[in-house]
N, C-alpha and C positions, 0 to 999 in steps of 0.2 A: 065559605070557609077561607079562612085566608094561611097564607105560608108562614111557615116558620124559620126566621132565618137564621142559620149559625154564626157565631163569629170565632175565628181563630185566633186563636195569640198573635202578638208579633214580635216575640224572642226570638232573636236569631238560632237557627240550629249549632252545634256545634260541631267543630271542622271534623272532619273522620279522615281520618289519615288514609292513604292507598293501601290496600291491601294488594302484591304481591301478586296474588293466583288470579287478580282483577282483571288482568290484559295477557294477552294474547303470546305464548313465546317468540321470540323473534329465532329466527333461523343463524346459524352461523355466520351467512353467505348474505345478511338479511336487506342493503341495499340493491341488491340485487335478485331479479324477479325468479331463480331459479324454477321454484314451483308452479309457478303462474306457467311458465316457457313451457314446461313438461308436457303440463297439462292441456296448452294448445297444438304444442307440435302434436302430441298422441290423439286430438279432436282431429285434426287436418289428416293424420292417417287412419281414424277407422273412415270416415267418410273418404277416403284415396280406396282403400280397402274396399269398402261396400259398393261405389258407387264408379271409380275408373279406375282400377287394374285387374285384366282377367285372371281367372285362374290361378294355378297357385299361387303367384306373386302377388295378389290379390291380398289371399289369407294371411299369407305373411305378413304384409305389410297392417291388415286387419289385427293381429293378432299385435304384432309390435306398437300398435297407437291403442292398444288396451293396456299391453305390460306398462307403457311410459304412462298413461293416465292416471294408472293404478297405482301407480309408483309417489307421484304426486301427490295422493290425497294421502295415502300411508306416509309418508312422509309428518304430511302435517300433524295425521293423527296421533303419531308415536313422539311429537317435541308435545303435543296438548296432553296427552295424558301421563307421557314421564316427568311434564313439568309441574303437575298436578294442576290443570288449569282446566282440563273436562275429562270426563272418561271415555275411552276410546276400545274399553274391557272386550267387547264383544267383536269389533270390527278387528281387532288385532289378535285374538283370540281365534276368528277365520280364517286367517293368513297360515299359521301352520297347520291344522285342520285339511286346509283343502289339499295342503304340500302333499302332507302325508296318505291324502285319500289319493293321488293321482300316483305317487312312487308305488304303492301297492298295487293300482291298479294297473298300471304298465308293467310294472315286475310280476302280474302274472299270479297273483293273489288273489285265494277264494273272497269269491264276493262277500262270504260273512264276514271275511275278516278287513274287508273294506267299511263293509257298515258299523264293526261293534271299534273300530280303531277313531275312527274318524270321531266320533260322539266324545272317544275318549280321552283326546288330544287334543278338543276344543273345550270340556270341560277344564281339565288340568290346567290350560295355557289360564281360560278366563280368569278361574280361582286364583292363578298366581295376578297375573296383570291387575285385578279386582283391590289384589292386596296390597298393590305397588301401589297404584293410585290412593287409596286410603291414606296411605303413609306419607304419600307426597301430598296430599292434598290438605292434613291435618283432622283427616275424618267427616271430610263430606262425603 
């Protein structure tokens, strides 16, 4: 049995213009590596953290190369999804969720009201954030 072979045209396509939400926001700041920097100085301190400073100084410094890490990637994800260019609904939709699970929990608030708040303020934020992006994005 033998193959059957296709042939394609050879019209050229036609040009498509840029779309806009195609690339990537650039940052204010965007010659400059600011997120990149964050995101390693905060690597070089959980590993200073975990692995050579004892004790509390330790933690701290553990804890401060999570804030700055974390800092960095929310960063990128709130120009990508306020600029309609991905959605970031759920990961920014965490961010005040866990605020408000940890302000209850340290101010001393019955645990139910840690668990039925937390769901409820990550639902609320997504739905909004959900809708920013729709709008920015032109309904992807």
């Amino acid at each position: 049995m033998g193959r059957r072979s296709r042939q394609r045209s050879a019209a050229p396509r036609p040009a498509v213009a840029p779309n806009p939400l195609d690339e990537r926001p650039k940052a204010p700041w965007h010659p400059f590596p600011l997120v990149e920097l964050s995101i390693l100085v905060g690597i070089v301190l959980i590993v200073l953290g975990l692995f050579v400073v004892d004790g509390d100084r330790g933690r701290i410094v553990l804890v401060f190369g999570l804030v700055l890490g974390s800092l960095g990637g929310l960063d990128t994800a709130l120009r990508e999804h306020f600029a309609g260019f991905r959605s970031h609904s759920a990961l920014i939709a965490g961010l005040p969720a866990v605020l408000v699970a940890g302000v209850l929990f340290f101010a001393g608030a019955p645990q139910i009201a840690v668990l039925l708040a937390t769901p409820a303020v990550f639902a609320l934020v997504f739905t909004w954030t959900r809708a920013i992006y729709r709008d920015r994005s032109g309904g992807r």
